[in-house]
N, CA, C and O atoms as a Maestro MAE file, in Angstrom:
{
 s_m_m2io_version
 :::
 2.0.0
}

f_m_ct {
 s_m_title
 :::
 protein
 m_atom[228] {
  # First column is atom index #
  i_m_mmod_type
  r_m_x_coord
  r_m_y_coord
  r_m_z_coord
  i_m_residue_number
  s_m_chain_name
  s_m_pdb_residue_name
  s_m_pdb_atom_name
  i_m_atomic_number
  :::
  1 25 38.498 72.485 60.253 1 A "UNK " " N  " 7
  2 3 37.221 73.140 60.406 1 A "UNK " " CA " 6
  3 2 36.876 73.217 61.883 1 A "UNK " " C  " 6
  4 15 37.009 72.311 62.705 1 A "UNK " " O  " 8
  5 25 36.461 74.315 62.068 2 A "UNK " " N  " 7
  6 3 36.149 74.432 63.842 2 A "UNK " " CA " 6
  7 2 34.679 73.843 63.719 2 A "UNK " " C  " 6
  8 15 33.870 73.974 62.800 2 A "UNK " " O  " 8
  9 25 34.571 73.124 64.973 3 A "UNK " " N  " 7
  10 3 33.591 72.160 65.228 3 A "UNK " " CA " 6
  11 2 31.901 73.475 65.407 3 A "UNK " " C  " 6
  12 15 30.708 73.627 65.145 3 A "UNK " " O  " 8
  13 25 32.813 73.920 65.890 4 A "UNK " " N  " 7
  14 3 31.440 75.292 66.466 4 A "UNK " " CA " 6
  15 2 30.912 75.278 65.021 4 A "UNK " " C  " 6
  16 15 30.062 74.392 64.937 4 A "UNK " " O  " 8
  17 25 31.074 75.869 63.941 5 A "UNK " " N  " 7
  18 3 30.168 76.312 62.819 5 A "UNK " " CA " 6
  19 2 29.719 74.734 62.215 5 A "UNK " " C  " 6
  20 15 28.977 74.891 61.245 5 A "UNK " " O  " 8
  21 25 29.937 73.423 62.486 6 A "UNK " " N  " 7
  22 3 29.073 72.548 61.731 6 A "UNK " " CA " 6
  23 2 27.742 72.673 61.627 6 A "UNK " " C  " 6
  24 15 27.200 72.086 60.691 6 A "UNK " " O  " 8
  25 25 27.220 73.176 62.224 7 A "UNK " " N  " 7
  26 3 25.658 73.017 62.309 7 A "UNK " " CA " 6
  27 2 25.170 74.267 62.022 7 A "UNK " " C  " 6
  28 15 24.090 74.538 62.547 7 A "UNK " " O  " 8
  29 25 25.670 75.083 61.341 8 A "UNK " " N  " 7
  30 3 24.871 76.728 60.810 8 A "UNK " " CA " 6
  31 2 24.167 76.435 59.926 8 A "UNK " " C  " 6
  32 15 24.484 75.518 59.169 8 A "UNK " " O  " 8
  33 25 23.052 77.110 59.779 9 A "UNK " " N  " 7
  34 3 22.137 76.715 58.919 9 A "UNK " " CA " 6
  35 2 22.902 78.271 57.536 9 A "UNK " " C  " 6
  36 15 23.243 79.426 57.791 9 A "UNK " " O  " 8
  37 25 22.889 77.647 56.444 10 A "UNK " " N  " 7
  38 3 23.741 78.322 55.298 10 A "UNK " " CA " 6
  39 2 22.970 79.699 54.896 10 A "UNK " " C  " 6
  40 15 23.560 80.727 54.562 10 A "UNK " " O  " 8
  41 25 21.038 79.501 55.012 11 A "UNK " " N  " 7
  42 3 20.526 80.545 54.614 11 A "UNK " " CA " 6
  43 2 20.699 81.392 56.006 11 A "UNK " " C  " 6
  44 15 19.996 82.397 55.900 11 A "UNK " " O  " 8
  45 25 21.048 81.379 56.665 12 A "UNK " " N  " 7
  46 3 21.048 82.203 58.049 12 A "UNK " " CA " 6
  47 2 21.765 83.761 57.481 12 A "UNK " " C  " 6
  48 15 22.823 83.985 56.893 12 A "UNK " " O  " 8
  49 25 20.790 84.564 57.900 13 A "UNK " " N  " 7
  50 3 21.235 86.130 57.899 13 A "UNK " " CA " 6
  51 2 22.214 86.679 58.408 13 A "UNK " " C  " 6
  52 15 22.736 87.701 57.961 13 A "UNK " " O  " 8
  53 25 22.535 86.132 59.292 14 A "UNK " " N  " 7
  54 3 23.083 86.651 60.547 14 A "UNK " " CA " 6
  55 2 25.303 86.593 59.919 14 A "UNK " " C  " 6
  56 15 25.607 85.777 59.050 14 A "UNK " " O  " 8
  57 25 26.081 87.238 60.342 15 A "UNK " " N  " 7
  58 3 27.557 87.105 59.871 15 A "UNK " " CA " 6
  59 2 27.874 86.446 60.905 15 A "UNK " " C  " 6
  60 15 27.510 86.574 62.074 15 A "UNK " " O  " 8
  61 25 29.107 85.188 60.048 16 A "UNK " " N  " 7
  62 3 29.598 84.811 60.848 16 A "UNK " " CA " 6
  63 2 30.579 85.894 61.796 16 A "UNK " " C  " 6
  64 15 30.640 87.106 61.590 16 A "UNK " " O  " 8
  65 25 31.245 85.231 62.761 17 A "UNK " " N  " 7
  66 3 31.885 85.631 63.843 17 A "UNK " " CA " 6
  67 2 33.659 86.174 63.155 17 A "UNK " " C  " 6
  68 15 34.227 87.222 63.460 17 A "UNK " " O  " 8
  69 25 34.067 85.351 62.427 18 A "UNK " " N  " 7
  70 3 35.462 85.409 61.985 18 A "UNK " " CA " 6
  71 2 35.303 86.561 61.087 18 A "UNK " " C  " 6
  72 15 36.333 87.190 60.846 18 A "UNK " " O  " 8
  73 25 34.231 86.949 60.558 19 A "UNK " " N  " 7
  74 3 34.389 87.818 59.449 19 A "UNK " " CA " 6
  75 2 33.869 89.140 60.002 19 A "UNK " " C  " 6
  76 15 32.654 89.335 59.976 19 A "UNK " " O  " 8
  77 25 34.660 90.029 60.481 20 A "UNK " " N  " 7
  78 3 34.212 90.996 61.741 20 A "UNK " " CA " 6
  79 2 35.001 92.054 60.547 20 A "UNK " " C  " 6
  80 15 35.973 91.816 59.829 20 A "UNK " " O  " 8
  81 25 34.396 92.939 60.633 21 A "UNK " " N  " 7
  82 3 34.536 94.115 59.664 21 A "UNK " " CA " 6
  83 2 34.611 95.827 60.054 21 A "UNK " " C  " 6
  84 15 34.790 96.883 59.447 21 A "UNK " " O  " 8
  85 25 34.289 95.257 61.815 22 A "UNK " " N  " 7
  86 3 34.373 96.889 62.288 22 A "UNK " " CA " 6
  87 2 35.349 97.498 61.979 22 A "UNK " " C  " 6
  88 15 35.099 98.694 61.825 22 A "UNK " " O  " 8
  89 25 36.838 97.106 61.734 23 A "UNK " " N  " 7
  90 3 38.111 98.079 62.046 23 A "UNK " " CA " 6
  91 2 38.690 98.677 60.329 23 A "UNK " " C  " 6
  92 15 39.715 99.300 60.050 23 A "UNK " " O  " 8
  93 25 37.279 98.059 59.186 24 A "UNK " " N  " 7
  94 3 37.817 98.281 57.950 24 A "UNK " " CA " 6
  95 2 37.457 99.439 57.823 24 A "UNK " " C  " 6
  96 15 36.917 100.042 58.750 24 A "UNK " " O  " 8
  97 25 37.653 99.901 56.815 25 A "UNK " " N  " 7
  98 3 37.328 101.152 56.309 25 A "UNK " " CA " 6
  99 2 36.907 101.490 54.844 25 A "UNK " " C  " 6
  100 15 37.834 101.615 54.043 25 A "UNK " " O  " 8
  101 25 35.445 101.679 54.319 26 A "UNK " " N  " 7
  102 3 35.141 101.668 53.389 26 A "UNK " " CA " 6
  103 2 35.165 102.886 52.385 26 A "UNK " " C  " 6
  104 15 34.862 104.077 52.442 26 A "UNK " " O  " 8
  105 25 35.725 101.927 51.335 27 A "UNK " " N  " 7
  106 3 36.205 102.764 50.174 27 A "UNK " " CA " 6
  107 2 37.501 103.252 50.155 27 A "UNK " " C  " 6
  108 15 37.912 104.204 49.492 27 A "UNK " " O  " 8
  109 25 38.314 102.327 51.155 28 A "UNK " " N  " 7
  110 3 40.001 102.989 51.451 28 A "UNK " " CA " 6
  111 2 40.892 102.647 49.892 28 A "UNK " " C  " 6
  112 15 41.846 103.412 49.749 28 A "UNK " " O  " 8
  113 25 40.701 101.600 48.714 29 A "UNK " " N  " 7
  114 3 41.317 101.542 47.694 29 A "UNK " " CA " 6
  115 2 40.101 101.975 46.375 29 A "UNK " " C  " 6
  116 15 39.781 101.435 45.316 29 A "UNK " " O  " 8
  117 25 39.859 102.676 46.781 30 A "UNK " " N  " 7
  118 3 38.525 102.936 45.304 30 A "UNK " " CA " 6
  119 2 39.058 104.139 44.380 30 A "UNK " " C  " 6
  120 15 38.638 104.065 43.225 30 A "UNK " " O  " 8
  121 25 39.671 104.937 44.579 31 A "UNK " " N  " 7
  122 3 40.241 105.950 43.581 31 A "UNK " " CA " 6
  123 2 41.442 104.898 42.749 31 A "UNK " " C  " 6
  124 15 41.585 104.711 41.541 31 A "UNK " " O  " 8
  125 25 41.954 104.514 43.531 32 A "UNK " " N  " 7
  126 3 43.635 102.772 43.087 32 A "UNK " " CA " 6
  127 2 42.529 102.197 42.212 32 A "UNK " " C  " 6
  128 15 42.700 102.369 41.005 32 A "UNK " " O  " 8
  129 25 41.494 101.586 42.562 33 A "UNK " " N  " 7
  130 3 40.787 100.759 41.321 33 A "UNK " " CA " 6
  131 2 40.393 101.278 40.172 33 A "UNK " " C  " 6
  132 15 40.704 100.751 39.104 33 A "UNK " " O  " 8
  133 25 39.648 102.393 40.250 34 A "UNK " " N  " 7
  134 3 39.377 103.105 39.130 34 A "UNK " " CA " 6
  135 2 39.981 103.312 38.037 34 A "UNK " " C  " 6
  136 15 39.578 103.277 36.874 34 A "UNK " " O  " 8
  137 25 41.590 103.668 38.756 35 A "UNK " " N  " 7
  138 3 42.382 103.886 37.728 35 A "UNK " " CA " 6
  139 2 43.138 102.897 37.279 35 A "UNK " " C  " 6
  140 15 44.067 103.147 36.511 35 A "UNK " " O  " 8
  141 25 42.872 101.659 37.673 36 A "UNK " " N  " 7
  142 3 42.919 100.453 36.717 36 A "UNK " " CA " 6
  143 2 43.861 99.320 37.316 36 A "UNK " " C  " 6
  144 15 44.613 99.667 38.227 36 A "UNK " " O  " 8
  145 25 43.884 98.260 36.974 37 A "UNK " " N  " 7
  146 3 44.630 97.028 38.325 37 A "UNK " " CA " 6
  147 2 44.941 95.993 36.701 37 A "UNK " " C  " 6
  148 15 44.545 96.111 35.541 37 A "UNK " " O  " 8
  149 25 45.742 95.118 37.340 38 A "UNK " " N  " 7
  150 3 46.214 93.824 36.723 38 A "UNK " " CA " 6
  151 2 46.346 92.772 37.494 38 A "UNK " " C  " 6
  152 15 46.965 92.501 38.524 38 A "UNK " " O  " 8
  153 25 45.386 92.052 36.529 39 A "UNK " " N  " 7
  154 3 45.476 90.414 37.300 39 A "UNK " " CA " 6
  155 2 46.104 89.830 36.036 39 A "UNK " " C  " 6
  156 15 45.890 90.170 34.872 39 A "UNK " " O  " 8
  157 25 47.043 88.744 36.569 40 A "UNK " " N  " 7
  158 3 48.141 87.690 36.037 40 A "UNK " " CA " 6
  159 2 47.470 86.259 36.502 40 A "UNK " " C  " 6
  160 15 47.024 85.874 37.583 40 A "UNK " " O  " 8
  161 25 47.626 85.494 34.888 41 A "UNK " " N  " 7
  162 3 47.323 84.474 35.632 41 A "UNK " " CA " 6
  163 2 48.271 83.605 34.963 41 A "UNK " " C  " 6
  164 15 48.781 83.691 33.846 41 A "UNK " " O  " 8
  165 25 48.423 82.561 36.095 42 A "UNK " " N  " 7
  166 3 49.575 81.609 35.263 42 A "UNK " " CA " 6
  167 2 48.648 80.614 35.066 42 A "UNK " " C  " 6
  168 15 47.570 80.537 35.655 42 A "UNK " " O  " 8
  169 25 49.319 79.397 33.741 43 A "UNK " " N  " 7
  170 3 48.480 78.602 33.362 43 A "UNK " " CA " 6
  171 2 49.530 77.305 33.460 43 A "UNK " " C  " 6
  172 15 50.654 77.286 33.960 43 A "UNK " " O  " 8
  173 25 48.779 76.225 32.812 44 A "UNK " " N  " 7
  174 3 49.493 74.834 33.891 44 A "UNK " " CA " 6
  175 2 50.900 74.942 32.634 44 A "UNK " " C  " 6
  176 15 51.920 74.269 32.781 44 A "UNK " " O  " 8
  177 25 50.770 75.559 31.866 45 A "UNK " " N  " 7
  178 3 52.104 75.175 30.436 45 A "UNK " " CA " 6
  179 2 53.356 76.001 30.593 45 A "UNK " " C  " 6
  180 15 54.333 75.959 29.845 45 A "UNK " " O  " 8
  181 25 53.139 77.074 32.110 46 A "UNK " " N  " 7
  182 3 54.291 78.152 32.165 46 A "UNK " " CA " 6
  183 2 54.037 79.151 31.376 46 A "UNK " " C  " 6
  184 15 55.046 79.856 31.341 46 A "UNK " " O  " 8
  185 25 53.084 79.642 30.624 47 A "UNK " " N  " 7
  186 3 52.604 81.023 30.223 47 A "UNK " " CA " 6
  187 2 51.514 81.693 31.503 47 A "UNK " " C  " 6
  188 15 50.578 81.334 32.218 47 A "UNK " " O  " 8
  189 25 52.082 82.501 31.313 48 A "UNK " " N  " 7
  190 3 51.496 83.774 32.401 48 A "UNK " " CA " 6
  191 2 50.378 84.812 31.227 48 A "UNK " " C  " 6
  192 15 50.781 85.411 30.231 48 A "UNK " " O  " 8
  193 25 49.075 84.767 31.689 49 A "UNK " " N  " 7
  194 3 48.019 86.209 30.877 49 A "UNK " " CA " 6
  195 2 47.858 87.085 31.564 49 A "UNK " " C  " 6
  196 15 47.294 86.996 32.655 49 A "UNK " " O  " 8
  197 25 48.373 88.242 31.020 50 A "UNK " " N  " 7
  198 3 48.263 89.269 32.248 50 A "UNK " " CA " 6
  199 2 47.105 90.151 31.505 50 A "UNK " " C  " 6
  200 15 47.109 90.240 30.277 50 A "UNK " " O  " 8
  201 25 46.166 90.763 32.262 51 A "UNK " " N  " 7
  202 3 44.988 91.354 32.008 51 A "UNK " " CA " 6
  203 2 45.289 92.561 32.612 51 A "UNK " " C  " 6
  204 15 46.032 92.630 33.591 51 A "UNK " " O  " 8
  205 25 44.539 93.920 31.874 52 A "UNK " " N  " 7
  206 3 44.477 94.915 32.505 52 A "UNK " " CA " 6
  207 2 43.496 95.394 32.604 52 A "UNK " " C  " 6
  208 15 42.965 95.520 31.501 52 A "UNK " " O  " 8
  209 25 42.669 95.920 33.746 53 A "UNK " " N  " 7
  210 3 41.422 96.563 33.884 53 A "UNK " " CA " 6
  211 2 41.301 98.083 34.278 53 A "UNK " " C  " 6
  212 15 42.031 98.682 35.068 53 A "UNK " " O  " 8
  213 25 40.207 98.600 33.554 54 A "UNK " " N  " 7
  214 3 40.599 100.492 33.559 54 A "UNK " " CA " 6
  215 2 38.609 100.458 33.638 54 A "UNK " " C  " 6
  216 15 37.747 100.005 32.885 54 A "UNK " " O  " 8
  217 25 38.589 100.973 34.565 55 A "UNK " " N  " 7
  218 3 37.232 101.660 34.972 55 A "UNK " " CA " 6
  219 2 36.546 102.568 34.495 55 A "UNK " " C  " 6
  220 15 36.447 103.632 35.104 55 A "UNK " " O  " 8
  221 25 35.787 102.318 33.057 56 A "UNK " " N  " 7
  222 3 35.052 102.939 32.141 56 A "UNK " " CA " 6
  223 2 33.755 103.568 32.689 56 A "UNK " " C  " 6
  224 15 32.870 102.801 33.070 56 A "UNK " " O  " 8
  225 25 33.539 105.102 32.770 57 A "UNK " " N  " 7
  226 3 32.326 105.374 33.176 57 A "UNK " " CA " 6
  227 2 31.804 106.230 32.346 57 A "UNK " " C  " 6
  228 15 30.657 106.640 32.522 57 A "UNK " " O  " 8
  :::
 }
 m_bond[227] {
  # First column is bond index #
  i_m_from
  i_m_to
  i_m_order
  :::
  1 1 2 1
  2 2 3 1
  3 3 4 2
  4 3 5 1
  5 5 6 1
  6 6 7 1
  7 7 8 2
  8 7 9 1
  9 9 10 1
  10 10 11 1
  11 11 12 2
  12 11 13 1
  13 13 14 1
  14 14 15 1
  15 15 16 2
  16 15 17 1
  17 17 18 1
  18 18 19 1
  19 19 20 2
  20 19 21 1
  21 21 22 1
  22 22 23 1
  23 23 24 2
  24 23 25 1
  25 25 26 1
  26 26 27 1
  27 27 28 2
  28 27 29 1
  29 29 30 1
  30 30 31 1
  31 31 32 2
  32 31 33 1
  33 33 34 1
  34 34 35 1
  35 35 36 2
  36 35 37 1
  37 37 38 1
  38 38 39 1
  39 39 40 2
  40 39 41 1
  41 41 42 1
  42 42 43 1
  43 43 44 2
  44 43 45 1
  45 45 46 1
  46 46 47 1
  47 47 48 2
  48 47 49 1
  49 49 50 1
  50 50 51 1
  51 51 52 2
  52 51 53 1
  53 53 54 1
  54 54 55 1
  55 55 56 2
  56 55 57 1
  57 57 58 1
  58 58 59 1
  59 59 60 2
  60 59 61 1
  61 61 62 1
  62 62 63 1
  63 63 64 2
  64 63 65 1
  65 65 66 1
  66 66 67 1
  67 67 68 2
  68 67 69 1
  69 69 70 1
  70 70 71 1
  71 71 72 2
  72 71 73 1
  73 73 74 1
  74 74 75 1
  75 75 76 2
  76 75 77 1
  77 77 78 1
  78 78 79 1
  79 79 80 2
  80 79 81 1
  81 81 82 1
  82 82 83 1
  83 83 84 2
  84 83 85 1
  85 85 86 1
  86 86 87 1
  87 87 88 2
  88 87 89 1
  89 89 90 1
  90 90 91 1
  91 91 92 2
  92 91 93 1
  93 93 94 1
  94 94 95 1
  95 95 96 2
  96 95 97 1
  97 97 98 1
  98 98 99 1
  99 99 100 2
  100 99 101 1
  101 101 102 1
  102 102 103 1
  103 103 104 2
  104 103 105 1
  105 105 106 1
  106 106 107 1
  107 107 108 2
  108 107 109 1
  109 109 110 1
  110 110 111 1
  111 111 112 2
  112 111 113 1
  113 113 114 1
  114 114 115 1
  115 115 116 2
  116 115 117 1
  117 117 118 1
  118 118 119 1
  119 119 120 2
  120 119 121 1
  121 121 122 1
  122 122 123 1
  123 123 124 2
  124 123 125 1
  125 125 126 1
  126 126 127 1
  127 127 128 2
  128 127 129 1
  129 129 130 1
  130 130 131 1
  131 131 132 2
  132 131 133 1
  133 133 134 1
  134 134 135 1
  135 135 136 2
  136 135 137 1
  137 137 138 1
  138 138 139 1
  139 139 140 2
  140 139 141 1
  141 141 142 1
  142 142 143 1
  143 143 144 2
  144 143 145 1
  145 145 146 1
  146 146 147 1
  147 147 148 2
  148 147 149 1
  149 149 150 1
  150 150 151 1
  151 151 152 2
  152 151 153 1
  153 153 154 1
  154 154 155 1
  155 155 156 2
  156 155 157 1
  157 157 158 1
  158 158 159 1
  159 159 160 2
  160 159 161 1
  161 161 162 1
  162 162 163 1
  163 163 164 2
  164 163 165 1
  165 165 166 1
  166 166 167 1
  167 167 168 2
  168 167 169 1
  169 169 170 1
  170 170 171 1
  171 171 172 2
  172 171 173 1
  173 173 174 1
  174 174 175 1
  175 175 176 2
  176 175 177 1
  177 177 178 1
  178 178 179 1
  179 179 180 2
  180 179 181 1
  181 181 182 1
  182 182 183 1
  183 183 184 2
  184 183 185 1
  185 185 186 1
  186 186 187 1
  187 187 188 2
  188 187 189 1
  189 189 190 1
  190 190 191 1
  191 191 192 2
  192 191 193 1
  193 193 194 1
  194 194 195 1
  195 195 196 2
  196 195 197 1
  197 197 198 1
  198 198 199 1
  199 199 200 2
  200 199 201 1
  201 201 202 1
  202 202 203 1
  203 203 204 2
  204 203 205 1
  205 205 206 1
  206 206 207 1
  207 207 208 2
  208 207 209 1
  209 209 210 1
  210 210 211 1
  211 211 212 2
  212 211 213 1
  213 213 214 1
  214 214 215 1
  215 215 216 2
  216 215 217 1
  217 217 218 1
  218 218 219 1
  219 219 220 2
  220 219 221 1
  221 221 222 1
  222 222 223 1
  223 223 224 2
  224 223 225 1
  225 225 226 1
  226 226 227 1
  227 227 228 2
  :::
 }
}
């Protein structure tokens, strides 16, 4: 943990420093989501649940 952020107060408005967002670009995977994603999850017994999600509107 970097020593600098111990003392931020948590309700503070303000963004931290590490989480700098100028160079993103919004909405660059939103047509990819819509049309639907899979999350896998493995579980502690060696079975894997794979889920599929499809963007109902």
């Amino acid at each position: 943990m970097n020593k600098n952020n111990t003392n931020i107060n948590p309700m503070d408005e303000e963004m931290l420093p590490e989480y700098d967002f100028t160079v993103g670009i919004r909405g660059k995977h939103y047509q990819e989501y819509r049309q639907g994603h899979t999350v896998k999850i493995s579980q502690t017994d060696g079975t894997t649940v794979v889920l599929f999600y499809i963007w109902l509107y």
